[in-house]
Backbone as CSV, one residue per row, in Angstrom:
resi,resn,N_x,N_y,N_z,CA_x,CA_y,CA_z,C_x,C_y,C_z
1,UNK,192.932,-100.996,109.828,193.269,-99.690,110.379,193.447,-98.728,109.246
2,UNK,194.260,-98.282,109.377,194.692,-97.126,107.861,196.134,-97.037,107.716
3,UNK,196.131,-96.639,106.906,197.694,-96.228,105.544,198.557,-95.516,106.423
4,UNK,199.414,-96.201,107.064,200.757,-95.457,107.524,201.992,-95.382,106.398
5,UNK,201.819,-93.858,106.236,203.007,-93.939,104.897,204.221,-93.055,105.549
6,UNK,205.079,-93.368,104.671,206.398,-93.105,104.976,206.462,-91.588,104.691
7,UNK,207.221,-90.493,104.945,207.146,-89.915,104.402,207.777,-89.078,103.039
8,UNK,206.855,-88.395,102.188,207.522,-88.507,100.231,207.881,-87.541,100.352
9,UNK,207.803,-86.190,100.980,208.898,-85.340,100.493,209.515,-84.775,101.990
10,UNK,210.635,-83.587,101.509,211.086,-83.595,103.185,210.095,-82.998,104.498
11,UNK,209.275,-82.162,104.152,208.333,-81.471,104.844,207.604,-82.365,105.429
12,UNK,207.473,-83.535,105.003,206.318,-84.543,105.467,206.510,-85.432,106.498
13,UNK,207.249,-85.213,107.685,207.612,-85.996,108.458,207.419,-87.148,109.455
14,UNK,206.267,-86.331,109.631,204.900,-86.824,110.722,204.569,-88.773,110.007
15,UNK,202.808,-88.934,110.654,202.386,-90.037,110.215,201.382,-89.006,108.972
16,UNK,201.920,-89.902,107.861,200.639,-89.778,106.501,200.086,-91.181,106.396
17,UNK,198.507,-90.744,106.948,197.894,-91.924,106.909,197.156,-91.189,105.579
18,UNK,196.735,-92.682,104.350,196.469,-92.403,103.246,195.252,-93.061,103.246
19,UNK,194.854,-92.755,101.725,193.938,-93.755,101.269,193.242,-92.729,100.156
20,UNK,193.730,-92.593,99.300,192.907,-91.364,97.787,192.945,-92.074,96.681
21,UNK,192.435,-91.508,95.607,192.946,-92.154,94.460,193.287,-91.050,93.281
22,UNK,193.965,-91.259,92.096,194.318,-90.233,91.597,194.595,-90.784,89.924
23,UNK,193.642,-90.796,89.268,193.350,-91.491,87.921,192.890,-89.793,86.926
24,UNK,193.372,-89.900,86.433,193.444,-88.302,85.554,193.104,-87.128,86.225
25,UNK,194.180,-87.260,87.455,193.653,-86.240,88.090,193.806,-85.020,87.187
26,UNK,192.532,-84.103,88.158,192.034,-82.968,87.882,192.380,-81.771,88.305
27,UNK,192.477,-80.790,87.767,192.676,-79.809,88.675,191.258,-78.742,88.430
28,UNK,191.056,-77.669,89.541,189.842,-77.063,89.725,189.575,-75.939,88.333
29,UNK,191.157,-75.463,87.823,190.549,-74.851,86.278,190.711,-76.087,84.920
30,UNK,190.690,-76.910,85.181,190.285,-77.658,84.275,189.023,-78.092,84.498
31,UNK,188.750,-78.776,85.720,186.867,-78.973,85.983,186.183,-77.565,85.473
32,UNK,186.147,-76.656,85.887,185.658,-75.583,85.405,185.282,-75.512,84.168
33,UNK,185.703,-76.118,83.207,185.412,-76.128,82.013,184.535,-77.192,81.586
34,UNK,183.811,-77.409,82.468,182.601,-78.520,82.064,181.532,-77.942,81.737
35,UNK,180.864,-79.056,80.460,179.550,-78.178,79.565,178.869,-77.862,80.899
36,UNK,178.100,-76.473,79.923,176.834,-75.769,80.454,176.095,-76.971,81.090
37,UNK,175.138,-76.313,82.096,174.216,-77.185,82.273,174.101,-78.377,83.148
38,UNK,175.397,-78.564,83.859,175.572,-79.654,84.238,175.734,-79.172,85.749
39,UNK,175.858,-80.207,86.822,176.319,-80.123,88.278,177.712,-78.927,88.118
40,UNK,177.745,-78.105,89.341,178.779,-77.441,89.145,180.051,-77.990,89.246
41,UNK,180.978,-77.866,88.362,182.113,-79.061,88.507,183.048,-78.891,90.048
42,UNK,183.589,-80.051,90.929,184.313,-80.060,92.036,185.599,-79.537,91.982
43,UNK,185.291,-78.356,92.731,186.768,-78.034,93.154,187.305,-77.879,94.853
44,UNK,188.561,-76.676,95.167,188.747,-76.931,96.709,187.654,-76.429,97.678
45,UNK,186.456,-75.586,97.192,186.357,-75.089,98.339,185.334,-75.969,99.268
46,UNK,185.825,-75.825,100.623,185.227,-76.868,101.942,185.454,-77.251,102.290
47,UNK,186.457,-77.581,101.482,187.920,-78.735,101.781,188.831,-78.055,103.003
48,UNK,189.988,-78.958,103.427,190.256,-78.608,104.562,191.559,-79.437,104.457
49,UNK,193.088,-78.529,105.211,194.292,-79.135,105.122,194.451,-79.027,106.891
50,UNK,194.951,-80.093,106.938,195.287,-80.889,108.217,197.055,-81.066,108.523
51,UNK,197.348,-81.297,109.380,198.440,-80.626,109.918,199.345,-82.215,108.840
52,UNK,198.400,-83.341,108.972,198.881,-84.638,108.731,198.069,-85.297,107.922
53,UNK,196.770,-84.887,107.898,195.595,-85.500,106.443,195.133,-84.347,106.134
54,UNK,193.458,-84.613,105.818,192.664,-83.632,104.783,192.038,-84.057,105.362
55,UNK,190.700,-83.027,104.809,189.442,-82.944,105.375,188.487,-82.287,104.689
56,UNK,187.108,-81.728,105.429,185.998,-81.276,104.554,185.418,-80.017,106.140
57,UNK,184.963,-79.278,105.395,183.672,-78.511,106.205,182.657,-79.267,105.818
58,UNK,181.572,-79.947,106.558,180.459,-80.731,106.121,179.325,-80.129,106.652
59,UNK,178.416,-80.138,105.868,176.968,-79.919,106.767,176.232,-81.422,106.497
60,UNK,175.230,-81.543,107.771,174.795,-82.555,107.685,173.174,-82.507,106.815
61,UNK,172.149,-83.151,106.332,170.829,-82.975,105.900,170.080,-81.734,106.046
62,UNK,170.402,-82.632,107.841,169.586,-81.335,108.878,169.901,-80.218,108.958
63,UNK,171.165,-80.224,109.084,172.109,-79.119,109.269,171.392,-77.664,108.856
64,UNK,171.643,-76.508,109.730,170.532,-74.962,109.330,171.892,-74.259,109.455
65,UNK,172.033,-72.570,108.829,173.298,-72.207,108.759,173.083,-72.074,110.420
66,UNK,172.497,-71.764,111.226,172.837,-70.670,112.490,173.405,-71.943,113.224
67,UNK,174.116,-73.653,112.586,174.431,-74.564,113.124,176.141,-74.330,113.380
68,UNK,176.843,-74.545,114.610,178.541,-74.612,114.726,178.359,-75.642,113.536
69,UNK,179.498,-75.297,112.721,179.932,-76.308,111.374,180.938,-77.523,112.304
70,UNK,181.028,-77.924,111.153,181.444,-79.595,111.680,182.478,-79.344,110.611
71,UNK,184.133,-80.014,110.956,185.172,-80.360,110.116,185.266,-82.445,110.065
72,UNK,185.088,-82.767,108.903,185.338,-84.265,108.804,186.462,-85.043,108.570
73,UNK,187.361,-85.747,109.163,188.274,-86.625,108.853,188.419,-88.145,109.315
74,UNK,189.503,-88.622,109.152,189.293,-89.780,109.405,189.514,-90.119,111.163
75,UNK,189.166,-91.184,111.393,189.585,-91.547,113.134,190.938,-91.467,113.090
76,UNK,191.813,-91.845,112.232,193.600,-92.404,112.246,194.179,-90.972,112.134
77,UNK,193.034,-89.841,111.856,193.729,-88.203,111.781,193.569,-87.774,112.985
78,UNK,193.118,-88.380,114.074,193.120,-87.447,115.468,194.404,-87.485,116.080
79,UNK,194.246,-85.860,116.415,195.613,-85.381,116.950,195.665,-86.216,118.294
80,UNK,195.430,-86.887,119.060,195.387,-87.241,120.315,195.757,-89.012,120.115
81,UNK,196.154,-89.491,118.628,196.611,-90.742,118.305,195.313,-91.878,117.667
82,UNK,195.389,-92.598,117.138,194.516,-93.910,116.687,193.508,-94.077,117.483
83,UNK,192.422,-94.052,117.739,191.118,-94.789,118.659,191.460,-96.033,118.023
84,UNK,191.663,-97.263,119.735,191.683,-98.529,119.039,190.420,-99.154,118.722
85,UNK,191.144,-100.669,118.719,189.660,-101.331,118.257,188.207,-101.244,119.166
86,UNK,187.253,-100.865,118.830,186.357,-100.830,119.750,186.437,-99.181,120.592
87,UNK,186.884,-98.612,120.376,186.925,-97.476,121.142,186.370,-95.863,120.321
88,UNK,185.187,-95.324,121.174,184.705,-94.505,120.493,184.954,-93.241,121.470
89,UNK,185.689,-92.132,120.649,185.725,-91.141,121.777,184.201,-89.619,121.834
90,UNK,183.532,-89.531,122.242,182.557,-88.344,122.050,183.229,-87.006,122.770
91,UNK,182.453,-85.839,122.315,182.846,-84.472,123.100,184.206,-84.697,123.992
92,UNK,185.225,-84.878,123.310,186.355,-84.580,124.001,186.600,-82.992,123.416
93,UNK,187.559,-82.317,124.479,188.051,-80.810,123.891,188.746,-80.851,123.107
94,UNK,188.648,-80.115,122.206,189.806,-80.011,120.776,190.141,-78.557,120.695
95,UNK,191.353,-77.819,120.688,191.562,-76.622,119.881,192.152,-76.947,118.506
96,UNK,192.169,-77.835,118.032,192.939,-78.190,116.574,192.542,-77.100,115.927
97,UNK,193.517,-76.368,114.460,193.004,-76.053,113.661,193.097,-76.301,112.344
98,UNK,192.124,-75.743,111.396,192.186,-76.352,110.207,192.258,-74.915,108.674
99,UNK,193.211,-75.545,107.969,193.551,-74.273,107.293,191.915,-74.737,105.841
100,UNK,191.148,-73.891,105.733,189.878,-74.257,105.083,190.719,-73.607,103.674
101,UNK,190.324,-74.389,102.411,190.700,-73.950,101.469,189.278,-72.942,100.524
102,UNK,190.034,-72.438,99.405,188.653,-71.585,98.507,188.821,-72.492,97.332
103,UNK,188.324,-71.995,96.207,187.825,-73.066,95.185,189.099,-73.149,94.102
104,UNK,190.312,-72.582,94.446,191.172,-72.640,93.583,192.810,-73.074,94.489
105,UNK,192.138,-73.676,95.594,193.160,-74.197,96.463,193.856,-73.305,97.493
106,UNK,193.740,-71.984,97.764,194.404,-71.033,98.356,193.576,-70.828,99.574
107,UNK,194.083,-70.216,100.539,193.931,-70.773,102.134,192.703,-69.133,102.170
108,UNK,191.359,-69.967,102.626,190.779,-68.859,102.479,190.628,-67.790,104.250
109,UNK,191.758,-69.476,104.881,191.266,-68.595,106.712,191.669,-69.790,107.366
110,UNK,191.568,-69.600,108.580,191.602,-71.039,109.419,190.217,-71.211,110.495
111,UNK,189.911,-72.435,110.320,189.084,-72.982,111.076,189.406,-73.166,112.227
112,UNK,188.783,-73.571,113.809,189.291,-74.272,115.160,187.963,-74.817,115.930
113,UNK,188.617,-75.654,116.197,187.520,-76.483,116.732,187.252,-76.512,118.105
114,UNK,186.468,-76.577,118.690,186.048,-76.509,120.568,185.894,-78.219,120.727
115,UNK,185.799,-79.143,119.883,186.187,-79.877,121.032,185.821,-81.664,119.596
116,UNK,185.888,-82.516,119.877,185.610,-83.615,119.228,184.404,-84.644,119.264
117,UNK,183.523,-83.816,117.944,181.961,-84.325,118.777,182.118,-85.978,118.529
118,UNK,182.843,-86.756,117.871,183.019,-88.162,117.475,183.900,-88.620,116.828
119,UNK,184.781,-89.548,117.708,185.657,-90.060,116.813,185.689,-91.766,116.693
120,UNK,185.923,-92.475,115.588,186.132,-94.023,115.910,186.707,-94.221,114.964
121,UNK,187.578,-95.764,115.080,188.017,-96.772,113.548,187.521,-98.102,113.518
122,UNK,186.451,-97.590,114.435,185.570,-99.223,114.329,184.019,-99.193,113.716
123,UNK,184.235,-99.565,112.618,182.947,-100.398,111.542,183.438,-99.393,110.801
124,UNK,183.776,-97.542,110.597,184.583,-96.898,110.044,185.343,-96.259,110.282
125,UNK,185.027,-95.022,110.087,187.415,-94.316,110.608,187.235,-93.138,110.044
126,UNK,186.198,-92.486,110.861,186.125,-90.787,111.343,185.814,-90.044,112.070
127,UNK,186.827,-88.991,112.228,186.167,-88.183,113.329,185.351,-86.494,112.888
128,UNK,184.927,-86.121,113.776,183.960,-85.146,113.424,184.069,-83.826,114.633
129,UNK,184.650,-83.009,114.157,185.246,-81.281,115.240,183.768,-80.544,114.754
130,UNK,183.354,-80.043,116.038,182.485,-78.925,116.117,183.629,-77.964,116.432
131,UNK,183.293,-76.531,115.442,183.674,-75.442,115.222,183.412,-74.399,116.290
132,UNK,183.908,-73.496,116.300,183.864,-72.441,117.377,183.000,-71.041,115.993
133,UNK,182.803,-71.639,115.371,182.258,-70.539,114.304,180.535,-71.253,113.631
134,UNK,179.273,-70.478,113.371,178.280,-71.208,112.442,178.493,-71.225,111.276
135,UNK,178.258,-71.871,110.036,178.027,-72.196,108.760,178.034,-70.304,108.462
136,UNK,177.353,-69.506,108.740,176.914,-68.262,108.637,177.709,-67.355,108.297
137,UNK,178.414,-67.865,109.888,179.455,-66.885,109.956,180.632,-66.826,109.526
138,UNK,181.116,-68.634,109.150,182.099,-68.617,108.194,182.170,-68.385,106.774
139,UNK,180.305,-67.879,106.025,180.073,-67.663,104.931,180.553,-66.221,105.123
140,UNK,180.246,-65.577,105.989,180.504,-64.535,106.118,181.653,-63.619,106.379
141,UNK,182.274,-64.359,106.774,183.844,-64.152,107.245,184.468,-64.838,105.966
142,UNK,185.068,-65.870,105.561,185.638,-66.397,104.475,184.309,-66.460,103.100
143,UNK,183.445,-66.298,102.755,182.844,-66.786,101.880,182.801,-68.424,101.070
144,UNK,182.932,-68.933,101.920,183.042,-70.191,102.084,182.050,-71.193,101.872
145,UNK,181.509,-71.906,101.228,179.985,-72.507,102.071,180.195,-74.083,102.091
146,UNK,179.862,-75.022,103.528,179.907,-76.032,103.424,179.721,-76.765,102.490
147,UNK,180.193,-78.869,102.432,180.249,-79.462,101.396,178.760,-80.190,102.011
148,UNK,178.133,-80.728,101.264,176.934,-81.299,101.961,177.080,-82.770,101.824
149,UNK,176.814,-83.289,103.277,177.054,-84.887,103.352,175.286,-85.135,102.473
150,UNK,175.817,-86.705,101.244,174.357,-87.342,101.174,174.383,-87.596,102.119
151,UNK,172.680,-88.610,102.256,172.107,-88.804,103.237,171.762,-90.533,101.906
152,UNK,172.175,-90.608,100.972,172.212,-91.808,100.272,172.859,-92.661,100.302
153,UNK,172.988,-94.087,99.963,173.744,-95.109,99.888,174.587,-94.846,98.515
154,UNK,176.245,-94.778,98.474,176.152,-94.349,96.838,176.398,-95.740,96.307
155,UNK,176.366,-95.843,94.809,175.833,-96.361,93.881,177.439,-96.807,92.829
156,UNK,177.776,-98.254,92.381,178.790,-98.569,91.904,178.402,-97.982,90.440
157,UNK,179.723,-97.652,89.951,179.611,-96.862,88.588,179.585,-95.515,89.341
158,UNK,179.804,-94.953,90.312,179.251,-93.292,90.202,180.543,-92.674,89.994
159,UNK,180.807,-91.609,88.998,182.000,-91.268,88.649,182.074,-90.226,89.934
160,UNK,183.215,-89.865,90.870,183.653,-89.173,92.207,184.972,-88.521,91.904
161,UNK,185.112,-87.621,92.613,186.593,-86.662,92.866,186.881,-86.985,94.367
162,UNK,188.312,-87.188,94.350,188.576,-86.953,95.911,189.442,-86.026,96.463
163,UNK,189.106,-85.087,97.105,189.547,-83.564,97.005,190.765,-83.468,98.394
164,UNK,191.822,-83.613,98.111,192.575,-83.778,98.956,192.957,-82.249,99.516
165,UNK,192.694,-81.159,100.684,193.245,-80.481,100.909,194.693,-79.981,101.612
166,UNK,195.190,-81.564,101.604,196.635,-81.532,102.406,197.495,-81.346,100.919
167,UNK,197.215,-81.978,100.264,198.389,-81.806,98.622,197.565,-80.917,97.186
168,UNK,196.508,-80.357,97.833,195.781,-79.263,96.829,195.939,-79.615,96.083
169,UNK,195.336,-81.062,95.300,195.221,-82.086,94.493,193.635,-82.930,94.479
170,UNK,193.398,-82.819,93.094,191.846,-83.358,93.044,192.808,-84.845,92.193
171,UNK,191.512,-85.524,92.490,191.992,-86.927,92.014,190.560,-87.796,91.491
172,UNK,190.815,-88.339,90.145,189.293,-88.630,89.962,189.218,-90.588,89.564
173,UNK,188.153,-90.796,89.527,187.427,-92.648,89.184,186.158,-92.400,89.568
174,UNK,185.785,-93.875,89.417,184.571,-94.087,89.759,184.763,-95.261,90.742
175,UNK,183.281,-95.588,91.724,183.204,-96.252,92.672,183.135,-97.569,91.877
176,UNK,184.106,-98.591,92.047,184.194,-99.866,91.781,183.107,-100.798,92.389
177,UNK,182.537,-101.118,93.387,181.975,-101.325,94.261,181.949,-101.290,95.887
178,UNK,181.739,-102.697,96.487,181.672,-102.119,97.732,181.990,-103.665,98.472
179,UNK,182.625,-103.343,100.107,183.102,-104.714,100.529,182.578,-104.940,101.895
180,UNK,182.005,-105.642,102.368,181.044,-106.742,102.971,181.926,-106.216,104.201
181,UNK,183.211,-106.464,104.320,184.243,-105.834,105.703,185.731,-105.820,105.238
182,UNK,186.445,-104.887,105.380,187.859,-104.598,105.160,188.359,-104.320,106.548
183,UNK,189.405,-105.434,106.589,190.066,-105.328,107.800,191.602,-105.180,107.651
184,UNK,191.803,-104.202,108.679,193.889,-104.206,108.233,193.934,-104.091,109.887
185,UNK,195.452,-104.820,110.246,195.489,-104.738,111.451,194.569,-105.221,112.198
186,UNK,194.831,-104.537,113.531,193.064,-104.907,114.623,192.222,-104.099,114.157
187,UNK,191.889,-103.672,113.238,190.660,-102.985,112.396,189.873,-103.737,111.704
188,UNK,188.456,-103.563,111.593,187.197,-103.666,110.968,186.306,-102.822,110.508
189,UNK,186.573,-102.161,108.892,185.899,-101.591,108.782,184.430,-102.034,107.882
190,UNK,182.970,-101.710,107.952,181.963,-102.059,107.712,181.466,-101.637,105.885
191,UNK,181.122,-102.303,105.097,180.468,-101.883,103.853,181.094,-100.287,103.385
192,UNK,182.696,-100.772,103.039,183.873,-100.148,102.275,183.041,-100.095,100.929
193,UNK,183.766,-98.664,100.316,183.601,-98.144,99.484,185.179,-98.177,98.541
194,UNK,184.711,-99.397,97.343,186.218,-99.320,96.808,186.315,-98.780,95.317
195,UNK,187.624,-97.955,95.309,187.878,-97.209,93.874,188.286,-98.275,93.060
196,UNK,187.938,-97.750,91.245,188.140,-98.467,90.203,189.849,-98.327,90.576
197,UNK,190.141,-99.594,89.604,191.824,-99.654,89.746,192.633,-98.700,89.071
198,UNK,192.517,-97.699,88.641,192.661,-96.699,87.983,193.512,-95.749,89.350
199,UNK,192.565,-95.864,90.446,192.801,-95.036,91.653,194.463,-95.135,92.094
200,UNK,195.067,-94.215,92.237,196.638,-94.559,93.340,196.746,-93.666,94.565
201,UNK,197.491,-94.071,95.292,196.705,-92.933,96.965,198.522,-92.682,97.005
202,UNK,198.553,-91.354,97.636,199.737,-90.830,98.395,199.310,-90.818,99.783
203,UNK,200.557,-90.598,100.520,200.208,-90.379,101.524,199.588,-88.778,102.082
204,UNK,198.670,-88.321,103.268,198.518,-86.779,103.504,197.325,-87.025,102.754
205,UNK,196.459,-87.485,101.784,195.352,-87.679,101.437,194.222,-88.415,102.409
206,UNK,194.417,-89.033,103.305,193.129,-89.521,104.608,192.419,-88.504,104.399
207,UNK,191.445,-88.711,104.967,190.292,-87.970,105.566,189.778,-87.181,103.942
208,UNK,190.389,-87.190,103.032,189.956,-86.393,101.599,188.128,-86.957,101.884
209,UNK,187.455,-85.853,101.285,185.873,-86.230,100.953,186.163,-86.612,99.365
210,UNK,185.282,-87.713,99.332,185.211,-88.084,97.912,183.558,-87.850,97.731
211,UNK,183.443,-86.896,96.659,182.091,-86.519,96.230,182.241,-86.901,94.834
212,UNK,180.556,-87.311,95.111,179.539,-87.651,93.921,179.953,-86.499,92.773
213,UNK,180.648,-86.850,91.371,180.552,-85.676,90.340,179.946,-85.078,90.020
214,UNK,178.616,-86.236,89.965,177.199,-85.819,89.605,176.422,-84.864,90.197
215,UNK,176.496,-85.283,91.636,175.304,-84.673,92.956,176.394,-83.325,93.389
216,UNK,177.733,-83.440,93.491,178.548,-82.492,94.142,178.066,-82.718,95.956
217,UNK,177.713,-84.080,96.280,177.689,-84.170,97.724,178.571,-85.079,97.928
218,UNK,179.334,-85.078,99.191,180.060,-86.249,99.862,179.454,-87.428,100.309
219,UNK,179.942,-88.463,99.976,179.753,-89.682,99.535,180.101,-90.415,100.398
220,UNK,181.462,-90.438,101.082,182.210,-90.942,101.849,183.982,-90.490,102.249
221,UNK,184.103,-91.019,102.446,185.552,-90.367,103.412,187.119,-91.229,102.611
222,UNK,187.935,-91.026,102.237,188.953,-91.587,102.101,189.787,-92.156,103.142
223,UNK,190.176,-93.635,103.142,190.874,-93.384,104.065,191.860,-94.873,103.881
224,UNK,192.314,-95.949,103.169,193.093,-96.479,103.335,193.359,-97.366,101.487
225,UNK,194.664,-98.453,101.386,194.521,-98.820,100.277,196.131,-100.459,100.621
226,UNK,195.866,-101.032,99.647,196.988,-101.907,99.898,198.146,-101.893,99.126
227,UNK,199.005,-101.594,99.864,200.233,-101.391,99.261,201.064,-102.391,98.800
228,UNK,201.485,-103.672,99.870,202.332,-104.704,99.069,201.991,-105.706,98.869
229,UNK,200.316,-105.686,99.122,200.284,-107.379,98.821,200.313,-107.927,99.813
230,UNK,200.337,-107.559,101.171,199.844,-108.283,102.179,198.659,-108.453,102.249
231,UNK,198.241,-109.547,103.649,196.956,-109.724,103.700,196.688,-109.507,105.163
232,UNK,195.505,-108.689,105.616,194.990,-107.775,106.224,195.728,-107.289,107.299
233,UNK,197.514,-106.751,106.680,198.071,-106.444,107.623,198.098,-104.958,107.439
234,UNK,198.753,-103.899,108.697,198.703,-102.643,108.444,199.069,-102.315,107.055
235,UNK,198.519,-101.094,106.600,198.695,-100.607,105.188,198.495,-101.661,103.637
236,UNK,197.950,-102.480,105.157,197.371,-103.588,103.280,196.355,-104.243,104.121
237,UNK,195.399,-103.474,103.703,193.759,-103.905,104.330,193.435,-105.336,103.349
238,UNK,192.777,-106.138,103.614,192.033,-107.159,103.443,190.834,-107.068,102.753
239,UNK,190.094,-107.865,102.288,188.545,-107.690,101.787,188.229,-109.048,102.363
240,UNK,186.842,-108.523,103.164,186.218,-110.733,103.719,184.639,-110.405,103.024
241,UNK,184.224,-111.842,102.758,182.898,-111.658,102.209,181.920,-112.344,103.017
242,UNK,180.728,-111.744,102.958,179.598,-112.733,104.225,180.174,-114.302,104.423
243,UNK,181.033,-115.022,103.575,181.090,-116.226,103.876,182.917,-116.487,104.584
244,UNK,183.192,-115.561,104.531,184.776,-115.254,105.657,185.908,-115.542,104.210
245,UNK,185.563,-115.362,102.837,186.752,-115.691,102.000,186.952,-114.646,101.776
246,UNK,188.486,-114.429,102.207,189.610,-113.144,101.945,190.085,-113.203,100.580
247,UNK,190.148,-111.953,100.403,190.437,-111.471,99.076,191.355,-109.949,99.182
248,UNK,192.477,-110.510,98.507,193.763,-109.294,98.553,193.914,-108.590,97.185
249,UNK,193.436,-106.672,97.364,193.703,-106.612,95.729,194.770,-105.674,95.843
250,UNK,196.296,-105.720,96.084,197.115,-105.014,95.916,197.157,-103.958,94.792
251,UNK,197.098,-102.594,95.386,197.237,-101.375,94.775,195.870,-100.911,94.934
252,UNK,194.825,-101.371,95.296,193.283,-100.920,95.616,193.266,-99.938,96.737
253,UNK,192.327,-99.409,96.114,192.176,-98.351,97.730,190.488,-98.011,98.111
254,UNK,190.590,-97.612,99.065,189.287,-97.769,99.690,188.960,-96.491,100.438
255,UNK,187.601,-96.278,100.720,186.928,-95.434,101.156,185.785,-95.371,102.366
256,UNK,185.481,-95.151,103.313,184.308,-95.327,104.165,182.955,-94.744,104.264
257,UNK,182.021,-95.245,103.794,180.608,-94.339,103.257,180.267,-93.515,104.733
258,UNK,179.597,-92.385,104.174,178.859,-91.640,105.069,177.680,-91.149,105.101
259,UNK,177.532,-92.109,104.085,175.348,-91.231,104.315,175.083,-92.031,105.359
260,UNK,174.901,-92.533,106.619,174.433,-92.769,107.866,174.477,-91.448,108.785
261,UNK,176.147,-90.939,109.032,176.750,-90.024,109.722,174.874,-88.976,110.535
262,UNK,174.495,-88.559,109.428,173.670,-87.691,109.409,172.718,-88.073,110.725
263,UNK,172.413,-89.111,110.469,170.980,-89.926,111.528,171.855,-89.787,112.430
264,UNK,172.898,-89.437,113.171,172.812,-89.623,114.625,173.532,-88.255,114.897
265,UNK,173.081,-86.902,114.001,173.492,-86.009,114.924,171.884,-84.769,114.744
266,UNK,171.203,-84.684,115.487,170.421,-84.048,115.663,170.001,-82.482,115.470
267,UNK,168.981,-81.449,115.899,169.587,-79.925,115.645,170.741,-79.422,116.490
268,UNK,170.861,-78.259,115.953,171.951,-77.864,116.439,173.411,-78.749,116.210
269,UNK,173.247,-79.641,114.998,174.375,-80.297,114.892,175.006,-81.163,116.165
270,UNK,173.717,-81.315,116.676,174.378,-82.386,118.496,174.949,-83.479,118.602
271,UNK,175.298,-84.388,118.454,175.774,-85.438,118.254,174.536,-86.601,118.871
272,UNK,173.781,-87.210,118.785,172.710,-88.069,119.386,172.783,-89.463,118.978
273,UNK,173.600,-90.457,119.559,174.279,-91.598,119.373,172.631,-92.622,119.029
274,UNK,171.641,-92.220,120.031,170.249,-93.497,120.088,169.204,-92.205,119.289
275,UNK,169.153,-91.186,118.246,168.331,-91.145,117.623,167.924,-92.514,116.500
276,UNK,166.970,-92.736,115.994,166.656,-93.175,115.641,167.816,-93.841,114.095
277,UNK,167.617,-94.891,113.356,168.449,-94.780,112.587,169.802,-95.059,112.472
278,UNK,170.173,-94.173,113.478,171.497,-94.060,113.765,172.510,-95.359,113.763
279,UNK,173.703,-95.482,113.526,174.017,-96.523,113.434,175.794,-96.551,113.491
280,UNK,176.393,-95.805,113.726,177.475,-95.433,114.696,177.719,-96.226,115.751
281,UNK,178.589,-96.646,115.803,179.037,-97.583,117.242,178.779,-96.758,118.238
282,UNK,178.943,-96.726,119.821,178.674,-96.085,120.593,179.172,-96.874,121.591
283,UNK,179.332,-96.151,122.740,179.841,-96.767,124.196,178.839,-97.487,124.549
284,UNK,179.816,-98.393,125.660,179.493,-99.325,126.786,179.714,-98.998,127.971
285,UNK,178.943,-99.710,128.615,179.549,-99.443,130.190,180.814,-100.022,130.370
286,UNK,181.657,-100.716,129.608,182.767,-101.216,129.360,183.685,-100.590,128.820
287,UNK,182.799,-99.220,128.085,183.797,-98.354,127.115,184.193,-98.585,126.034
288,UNK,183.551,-100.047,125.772,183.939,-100.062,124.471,183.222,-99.962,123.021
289,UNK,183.025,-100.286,121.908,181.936,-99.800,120.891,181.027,-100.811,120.701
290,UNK,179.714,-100.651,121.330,178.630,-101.775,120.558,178.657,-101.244,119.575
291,UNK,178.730,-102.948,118.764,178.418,-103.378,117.429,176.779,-103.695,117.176
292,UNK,176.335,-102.987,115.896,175.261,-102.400,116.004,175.175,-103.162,114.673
């Protein structure tokens, strides 16, 4: 499942579900100062603070501006509670809103969403708000411009930021590798994305996009880590390998890839569960998520 943390300061009362990492972290005028020539260095803007995690404005591949933008977080951030095991919710109504940050952390406007084009925590653990605004018009109104989801598998060694807009905190490593299935609780999540040990997560960091340094695209989603050394119980996810041997790395934290996301939402940013590709759990006549 994900990181139920306690909460660290008094303001924080709620559930902080976690999962970031934070190894020399960065801040956006220090990236700024990266040689000429290079990817533009990561800072807040796209990013997105959540009442209880973080988030991203994302565009997808396809994605055209005259598309309603999409806000990304994790499944364990929906205001409406946890989707359990097996349970995928589509186009439910949402008015949530989301305070969108600019590139130096300061609130450039608020976002709101019409409704919840996808949410799950099964194989991963995010959900996805269509906007009541296009890519366009929020360039136009905030000057803002979406974060762009790859559409790649990423790659161990890739040095990443994970841009937390709930604690206006960048946090940096590289992708350690990757795990076969991480399970905490009645959760299963599918080909985890795990940070070098360098990484430490607070809570209010979920749903952070962790982007490629290199590419400046989102990579995957933040969203859980093990805290005491349990084994695959809440807040201390598990690692199993094709042959079922568990492996516990207390203080690790983990991430959920998203270059798939893309293949199953169509133009107009639609949500299309059987395009091609696609590979998103999806309902049953049972309601619950084929495993795909």
């Amino acid at each position: 499942m994900t990181r139920i943390r306690r909460p660290l300061v008094g303001t924080l009362a709620t559930l902080l579900l976690a999962g970031a990492t934070v190894a020399g972290a960065g801040t956006a005028s220090a990236a700024s100062q990266a040689p000429a020539g290079k990817t533009k260095a990561v800072d807040f803007a796209g990013t997105v603070a959540l009442s209880n995690c973080s988030g991203s404005l994302i565009k997808m591949p396809n994605s055209t501006d005259s598309d309603p933008g999409l806000v990304m977080t994790n499944g364990h951030c929906l205001e409406t509670g946890m989707p359990g095991p097996g349970e995928v919710i589509t186009d439910q109504p949402s008015s949530r809103t989301f305070t969108l940050l600019n590139s130096s952390a300061g609130s450039a406007g608020t976002l709101r969403a019409t409704k919840v084009s996808y949410s799950t925590m099964t194989d991963t653990d995010v959900t996805l708000y269509e906007l009541d605004m296009t890519y366009a018009q929020i360039k136009q109104r905030y000057k803002i411009d979406a974060l762009n989801l790859s559409a790649d598998h990423p790659t161990a060694g890739t040095p990443i930021k994970v841009v937390s807009g709930y604690w206006k905190k960048i946090y940096s490593c590289n992708v350690d590798g990757f795990v076969y299935q991480l399970r905490e609780g009645d959760w299963t999540w599918k080909d985890s994305l795990r940070y070098t040990p360098s990484c430490n997560t607070i809570g209010g960091t979920s749903g952070s996009p962790v982007i490629d340094a290199n590419s400046g695209k989102v990579i995957a989603i933040n969203n859980t880590g093990n805290e005491n050394g349990e084994q695959c119980t809440v807040n201390n996810p598990c690692e199993v390998d094709e042959n079922g041997q568990v492996t516990v790395r207390q203080g690790t934290n983990y991430a959920e890839e998203t270059y798939g996301i893309g293949k199953c939402f169509g133009s107009g940013n639609k949500l299309d569960l059987t395009l091609p590709g696609c590979e998103l759990p999806r309902t049953t006549d049972d309601g619950l998520a084929r495993q795909r």
